[in-house]
mmCIF file of the N, C-alpha and C atoms, coordinates in Angstrom:
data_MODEL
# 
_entry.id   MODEL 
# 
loop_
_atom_site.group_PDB 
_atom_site.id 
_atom_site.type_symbol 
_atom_site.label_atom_id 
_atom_site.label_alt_id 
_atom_site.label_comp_id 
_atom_site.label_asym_id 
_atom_site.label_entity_id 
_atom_site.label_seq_id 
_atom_site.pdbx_PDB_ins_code 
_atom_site.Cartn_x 
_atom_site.Cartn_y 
_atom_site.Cartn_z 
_atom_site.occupancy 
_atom_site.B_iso_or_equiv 
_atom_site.pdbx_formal_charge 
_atom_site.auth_seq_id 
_atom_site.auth_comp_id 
_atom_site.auth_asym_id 
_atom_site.auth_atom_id 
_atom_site.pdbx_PDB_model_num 
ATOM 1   N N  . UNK A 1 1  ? 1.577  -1.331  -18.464 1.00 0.00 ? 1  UNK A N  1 
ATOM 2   C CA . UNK A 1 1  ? 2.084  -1.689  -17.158 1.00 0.00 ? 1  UNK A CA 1 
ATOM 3   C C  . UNK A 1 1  ? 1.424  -0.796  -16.116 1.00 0.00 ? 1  UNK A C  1 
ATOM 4   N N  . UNK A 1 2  ? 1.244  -1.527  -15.012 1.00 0.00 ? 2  UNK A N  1 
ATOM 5   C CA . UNK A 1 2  ? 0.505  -0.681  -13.818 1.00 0.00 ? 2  UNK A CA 1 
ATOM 6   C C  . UNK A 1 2  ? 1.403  0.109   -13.558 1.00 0.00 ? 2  UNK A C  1 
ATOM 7   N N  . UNK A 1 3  ? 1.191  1.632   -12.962 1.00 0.00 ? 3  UNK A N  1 
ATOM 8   C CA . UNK A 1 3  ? 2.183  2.642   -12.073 1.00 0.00 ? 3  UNK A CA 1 
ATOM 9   C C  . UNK A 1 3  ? 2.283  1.768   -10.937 1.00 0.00 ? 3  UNK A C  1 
ATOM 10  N N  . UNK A 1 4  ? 1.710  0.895   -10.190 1.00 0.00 ? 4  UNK A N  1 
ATOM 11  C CA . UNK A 1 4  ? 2.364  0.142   -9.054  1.00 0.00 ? 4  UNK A CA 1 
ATOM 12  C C  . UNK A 1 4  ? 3.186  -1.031  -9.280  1.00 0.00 ? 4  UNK A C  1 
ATOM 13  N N  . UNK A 1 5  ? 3.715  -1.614  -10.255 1.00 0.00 ? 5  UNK A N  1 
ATOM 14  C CA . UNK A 1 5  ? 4.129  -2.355  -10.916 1.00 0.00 ? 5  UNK A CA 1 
ATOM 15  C C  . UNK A 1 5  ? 5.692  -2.596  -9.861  1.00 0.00 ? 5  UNK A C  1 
ATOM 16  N N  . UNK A 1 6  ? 5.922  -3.669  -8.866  1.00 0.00 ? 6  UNK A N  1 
ATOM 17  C CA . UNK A 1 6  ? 6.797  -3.266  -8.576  1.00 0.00 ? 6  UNK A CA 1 
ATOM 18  C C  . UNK A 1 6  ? 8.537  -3.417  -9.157  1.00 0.00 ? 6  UNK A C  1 
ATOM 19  N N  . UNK A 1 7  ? 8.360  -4.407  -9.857  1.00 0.00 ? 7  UNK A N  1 
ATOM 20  C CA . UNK A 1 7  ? 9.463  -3.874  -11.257 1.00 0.00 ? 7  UNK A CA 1 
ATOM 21  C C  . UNK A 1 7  ? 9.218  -3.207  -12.429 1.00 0.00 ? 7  UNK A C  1 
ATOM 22  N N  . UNK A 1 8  ? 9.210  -2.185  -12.342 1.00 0.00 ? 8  UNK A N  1 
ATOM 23  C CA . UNK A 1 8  ? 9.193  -1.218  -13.655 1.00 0.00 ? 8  UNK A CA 1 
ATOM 24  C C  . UNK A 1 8  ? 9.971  -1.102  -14.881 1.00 0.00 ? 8  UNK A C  1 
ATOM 25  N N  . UNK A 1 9  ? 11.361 -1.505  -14.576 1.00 0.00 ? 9  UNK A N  1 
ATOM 26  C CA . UNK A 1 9  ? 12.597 -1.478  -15.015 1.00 0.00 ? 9  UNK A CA 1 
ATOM 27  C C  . UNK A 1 9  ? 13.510 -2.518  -14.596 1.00 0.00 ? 9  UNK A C  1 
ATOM 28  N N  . UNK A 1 10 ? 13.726 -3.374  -15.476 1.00 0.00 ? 10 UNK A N  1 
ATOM 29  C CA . UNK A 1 10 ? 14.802 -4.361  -15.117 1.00 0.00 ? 10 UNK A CA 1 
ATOM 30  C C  . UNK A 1 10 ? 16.298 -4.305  -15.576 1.00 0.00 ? 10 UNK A C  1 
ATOM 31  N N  . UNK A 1 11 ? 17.263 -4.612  -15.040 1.00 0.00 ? 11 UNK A N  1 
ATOM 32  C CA . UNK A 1 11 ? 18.463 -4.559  -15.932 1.00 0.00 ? 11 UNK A CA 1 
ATOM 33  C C  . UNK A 1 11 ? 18.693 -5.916  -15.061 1.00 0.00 ? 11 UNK A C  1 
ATOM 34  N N  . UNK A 1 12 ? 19.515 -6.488  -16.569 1.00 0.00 ? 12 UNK A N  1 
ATOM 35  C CA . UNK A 1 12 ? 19.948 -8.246  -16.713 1.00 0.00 ? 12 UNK A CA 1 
ATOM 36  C C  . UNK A 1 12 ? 21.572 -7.941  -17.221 1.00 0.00 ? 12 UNK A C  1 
ATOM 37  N N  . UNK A 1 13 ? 22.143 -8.763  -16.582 1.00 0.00 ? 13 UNK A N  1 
ATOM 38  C CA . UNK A 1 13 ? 23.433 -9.522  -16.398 1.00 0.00 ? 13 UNK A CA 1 
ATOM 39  C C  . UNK A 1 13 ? 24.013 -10.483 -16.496 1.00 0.00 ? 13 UNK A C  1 
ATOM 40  N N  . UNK A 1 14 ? 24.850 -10.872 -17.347 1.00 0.00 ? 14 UNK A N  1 
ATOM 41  C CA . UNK A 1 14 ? 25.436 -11.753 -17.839 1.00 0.00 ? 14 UNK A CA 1 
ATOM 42  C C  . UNK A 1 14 ? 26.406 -12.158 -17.078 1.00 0.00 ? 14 UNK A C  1 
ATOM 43  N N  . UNK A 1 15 ? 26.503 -13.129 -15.713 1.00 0.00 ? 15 UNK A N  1 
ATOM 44  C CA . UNK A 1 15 ? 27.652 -13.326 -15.051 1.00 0.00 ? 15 UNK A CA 1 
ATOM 45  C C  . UNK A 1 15 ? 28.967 -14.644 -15.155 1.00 0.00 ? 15 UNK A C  1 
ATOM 46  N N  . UNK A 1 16 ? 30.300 -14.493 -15.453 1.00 0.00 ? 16 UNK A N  1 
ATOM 47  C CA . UNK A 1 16 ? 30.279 -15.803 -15.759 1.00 0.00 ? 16 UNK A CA 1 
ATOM 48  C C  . UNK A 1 16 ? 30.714 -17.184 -14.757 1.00 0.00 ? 16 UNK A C  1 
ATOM 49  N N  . UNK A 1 17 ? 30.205 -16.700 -13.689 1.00 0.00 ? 17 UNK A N  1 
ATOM 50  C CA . UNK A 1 17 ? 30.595 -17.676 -12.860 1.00 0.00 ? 17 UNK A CA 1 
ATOM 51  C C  . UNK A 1 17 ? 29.713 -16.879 -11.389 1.00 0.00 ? 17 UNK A C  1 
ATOM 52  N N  . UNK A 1 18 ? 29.516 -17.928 -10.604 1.00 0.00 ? 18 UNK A N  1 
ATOM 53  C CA . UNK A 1 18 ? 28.733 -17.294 -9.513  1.00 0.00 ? 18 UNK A CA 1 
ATOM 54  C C  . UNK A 1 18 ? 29.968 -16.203 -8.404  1.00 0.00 ? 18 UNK A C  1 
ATOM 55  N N  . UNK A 1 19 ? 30.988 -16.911 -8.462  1.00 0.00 ? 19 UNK A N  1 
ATOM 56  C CA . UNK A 1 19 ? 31.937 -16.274 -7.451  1.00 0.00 ? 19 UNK A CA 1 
ATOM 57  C C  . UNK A 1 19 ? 32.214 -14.793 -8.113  1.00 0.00 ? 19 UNK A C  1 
ATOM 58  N N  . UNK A 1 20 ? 32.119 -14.745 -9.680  1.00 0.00 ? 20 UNK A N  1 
ATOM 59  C CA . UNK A 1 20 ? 32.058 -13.388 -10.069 1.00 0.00 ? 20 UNK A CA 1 
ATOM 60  C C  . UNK A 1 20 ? 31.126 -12.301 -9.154  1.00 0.00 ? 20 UNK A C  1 
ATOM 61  N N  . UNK A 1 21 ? 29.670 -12.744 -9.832  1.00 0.00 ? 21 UNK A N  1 
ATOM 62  C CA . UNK A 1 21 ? 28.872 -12.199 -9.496  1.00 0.00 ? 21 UNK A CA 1 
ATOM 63  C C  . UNK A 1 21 ? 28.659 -11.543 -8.048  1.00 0.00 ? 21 UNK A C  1 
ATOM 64  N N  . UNK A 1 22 ? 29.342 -12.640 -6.683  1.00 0.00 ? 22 UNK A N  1 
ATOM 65  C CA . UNK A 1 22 ? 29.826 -12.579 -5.491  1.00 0.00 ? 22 UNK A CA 1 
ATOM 66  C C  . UNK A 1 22 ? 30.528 -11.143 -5.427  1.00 0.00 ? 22 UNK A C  1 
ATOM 67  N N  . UNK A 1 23 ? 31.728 -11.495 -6.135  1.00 0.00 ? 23 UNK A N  1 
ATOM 68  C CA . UNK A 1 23 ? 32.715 -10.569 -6.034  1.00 0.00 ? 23 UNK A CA 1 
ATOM 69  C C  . UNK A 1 23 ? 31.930 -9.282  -6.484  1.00 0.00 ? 23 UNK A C  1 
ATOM 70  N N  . UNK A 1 24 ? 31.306 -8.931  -7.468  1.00 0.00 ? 24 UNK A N  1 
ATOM 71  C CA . UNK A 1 24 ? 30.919 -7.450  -7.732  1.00 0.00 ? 24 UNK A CA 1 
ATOM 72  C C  . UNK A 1 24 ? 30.085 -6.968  -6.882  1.00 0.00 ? 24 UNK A C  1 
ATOM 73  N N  . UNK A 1 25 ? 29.017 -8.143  -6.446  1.00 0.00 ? 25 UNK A N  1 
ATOM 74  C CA . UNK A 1 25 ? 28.049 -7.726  -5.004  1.00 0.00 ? 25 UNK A CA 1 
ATOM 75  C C  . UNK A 1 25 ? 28.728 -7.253  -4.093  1.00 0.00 ? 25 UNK A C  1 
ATOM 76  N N  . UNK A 1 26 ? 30.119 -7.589  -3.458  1.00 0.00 ? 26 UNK A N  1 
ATOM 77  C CA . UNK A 1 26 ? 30.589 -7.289  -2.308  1.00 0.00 ? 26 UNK A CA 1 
ATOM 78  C C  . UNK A 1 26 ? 31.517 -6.111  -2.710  1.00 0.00 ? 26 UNK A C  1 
ATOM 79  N N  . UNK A 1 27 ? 31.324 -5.663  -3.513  1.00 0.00 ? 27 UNK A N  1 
ATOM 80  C CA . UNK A 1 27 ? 32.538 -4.827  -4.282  1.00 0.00 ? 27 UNK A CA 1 
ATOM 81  C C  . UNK A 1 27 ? 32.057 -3.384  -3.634  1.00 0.00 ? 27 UNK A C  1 
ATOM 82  N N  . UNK A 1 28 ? 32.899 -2.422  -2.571  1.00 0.00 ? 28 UNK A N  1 
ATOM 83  C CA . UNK A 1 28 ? 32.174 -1.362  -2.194  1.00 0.00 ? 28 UNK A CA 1 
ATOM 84  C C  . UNK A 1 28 ? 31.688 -0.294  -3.520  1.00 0.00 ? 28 UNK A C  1 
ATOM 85  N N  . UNK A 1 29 ? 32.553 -0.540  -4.434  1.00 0.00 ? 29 UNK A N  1 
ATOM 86  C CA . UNK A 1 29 ? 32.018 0.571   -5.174  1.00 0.00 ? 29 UNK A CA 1 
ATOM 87  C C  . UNK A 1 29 ? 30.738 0.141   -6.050  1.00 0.00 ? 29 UNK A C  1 
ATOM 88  N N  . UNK A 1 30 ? 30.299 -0.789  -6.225  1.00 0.00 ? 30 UNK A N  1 
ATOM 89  C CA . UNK A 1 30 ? 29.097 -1.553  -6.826  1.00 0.00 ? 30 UNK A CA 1 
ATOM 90  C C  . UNK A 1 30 ? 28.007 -0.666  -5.504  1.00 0.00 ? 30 UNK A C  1 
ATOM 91  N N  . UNK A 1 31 ? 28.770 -1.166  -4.547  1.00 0.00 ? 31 UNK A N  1 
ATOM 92  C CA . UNK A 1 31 ? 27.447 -0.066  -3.342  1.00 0.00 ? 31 UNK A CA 1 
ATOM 93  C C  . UNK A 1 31 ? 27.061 1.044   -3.253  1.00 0.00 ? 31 UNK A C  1 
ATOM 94  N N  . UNK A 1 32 ? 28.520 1.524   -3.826  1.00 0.00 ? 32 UNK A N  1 
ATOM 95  C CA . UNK A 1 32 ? 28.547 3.666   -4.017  1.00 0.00 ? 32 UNK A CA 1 
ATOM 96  C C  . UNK A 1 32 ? 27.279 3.278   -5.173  1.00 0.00 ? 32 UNK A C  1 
ATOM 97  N N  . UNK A 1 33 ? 27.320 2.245   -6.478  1.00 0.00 ? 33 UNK A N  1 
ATOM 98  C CA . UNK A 1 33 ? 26.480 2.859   -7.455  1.00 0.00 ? 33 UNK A CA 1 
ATOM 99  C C  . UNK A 1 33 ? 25.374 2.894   -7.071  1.00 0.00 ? 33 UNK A C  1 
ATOM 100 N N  . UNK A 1 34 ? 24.945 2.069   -6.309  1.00 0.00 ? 34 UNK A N  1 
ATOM 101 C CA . UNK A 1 34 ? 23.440 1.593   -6.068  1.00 0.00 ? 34 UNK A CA 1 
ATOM 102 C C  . UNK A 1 34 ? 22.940 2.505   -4.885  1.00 0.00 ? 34 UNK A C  1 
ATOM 103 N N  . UNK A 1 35 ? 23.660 3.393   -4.122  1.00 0.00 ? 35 UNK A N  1 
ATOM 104 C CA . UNK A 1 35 ? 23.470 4.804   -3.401  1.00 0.00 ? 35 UNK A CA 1 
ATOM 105 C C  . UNK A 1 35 ? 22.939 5.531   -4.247  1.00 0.00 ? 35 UNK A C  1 
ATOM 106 N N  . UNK A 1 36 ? 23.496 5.757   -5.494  1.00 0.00 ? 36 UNK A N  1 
ATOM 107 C CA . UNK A 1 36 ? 23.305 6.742   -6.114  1.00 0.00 ? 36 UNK A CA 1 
ATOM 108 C C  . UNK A 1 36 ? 22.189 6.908   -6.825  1.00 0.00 ? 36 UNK A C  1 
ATOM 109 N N  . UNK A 1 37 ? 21.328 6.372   -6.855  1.00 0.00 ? 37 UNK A N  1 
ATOM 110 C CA . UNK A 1 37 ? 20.074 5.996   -7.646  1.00 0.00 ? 37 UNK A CA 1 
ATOM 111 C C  . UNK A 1 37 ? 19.157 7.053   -6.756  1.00 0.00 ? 37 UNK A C  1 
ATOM 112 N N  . UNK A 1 38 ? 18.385 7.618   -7.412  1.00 0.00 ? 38 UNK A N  1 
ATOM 113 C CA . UNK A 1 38 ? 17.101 8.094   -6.369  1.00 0.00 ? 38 UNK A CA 1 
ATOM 114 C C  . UNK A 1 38 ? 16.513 7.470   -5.768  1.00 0.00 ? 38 UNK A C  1 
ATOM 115 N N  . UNK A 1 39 ? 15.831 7.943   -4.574  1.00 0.00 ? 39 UNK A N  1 
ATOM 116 C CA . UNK A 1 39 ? 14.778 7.514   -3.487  1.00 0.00 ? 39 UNK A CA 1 
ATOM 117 C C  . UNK A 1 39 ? 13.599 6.771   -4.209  1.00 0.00 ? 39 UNK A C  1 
ATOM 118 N N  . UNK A 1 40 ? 13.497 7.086   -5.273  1.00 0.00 ? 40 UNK A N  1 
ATOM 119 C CA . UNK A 1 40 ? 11.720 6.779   -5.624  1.00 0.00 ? 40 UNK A CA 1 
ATOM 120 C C  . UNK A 1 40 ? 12.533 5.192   -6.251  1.00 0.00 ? 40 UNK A C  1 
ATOM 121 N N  . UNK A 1 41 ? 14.058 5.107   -6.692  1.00 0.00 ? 41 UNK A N  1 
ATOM 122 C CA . UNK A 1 41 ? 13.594 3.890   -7.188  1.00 0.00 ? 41 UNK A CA 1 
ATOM 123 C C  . UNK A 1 41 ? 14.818 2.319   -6.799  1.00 0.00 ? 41 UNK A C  1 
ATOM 124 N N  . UNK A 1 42 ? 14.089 1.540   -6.976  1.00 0.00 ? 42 UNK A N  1 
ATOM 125 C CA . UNK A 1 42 ? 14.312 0.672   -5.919  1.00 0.00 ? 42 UNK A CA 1 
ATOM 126 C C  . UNK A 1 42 ? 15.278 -0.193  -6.223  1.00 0.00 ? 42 UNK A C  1 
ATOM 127 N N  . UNK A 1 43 ? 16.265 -0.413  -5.349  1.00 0.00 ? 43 UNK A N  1 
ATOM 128 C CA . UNK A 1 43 ? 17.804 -1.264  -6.174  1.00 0.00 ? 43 UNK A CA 1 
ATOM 129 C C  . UNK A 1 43 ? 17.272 -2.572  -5.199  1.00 0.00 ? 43 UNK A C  1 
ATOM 130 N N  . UNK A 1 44 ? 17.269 -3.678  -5.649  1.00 0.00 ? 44 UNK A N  1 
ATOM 131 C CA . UNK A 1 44 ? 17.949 -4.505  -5.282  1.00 0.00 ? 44 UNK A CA 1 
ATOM 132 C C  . UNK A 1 44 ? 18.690 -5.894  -5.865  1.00 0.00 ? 44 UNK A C  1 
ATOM 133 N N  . UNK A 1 45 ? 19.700 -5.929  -5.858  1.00 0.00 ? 45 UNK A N  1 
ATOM 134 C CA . UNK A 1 45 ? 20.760 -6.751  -6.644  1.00 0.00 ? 45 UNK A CA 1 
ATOM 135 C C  . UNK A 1 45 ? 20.156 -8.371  -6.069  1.00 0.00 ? 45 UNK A C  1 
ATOM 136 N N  . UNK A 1 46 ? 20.342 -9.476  -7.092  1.00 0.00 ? 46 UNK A N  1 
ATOM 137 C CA . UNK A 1 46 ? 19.646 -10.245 -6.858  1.00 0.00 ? 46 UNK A CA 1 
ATOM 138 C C  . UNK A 1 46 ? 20.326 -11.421 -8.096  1.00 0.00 ? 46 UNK A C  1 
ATOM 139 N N  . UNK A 1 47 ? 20.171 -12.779 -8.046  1.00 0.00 ? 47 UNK A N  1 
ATOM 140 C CA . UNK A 1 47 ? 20.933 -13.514 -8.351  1.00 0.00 ? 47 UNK A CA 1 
ATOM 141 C C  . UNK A 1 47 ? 19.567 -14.685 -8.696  1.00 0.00 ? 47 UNK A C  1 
ATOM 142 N N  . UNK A 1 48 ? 19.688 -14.738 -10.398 1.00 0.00 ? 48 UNK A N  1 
ATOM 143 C CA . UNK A 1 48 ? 17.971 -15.263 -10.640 1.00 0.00 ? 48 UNK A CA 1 
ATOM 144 C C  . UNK A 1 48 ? 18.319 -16.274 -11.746 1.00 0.00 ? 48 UNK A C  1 
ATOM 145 N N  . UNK A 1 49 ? 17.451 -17.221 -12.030 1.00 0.00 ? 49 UNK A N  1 
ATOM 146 C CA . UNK A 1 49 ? 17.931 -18.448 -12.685 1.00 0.00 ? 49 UNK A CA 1 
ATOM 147 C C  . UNK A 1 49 ? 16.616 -18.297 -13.766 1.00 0.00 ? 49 UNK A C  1 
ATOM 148 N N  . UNK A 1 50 ? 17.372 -18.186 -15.208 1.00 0.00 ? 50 UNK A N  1 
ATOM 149 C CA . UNK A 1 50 ? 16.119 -18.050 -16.007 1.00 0.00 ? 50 UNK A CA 1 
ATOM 150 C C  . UNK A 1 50 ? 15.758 -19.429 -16.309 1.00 0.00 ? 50 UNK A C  1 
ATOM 151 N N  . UNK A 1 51 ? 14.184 -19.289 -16.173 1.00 0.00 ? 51 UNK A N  1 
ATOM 152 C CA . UNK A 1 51 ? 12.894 -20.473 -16.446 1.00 0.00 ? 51 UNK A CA 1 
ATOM 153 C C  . UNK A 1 51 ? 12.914 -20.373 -17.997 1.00 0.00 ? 51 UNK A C  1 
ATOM 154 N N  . UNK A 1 52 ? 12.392 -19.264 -18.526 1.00 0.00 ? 52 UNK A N  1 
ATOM 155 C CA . UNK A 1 52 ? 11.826 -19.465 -19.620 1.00 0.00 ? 52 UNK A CA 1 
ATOM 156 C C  . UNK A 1 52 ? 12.522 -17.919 -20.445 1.00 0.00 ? 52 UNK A C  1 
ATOM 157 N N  . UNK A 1 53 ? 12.854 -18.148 -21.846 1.00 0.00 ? 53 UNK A N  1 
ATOM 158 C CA . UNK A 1 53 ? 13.279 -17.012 -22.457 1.00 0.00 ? 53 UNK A CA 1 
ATOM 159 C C  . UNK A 1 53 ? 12.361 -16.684 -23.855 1.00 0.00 ? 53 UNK A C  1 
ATOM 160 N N  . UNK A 1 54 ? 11.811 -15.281 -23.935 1.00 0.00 ? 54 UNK A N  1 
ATOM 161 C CA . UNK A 1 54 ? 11.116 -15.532 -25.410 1.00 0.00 ? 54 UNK A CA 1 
ATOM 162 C C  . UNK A 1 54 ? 11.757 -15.402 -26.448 1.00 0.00 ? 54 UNK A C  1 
# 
């Protein structure tokens, strides 16, 4: 993988309903976690429809 690679690291989620997923996005403390991450690396929460699985 390239060092510029701009996903380096993924983490996947199993949600079971979209209004869930809603709800934890808007959830302030879901925000405290994603503060807490260092500067160098990059949060953003995101809501993705898998194409293809190997």
């Amino acid at each position: 993988m390239a060092p510029d690679t701009r996903f380096q690291l993924v983490g996947i989620a199993h949600w079971d309903s979209l209004d869930a997923w809603r709800a934890a996005d808007d959830d302030p403390r879901f925000r405290e976690g994603l503060r807490a991450f260092p500067d160098f690396v990059p949060a953003g929460p995101a809501l993705i429809r898998v194409v293809a699985a190997f």
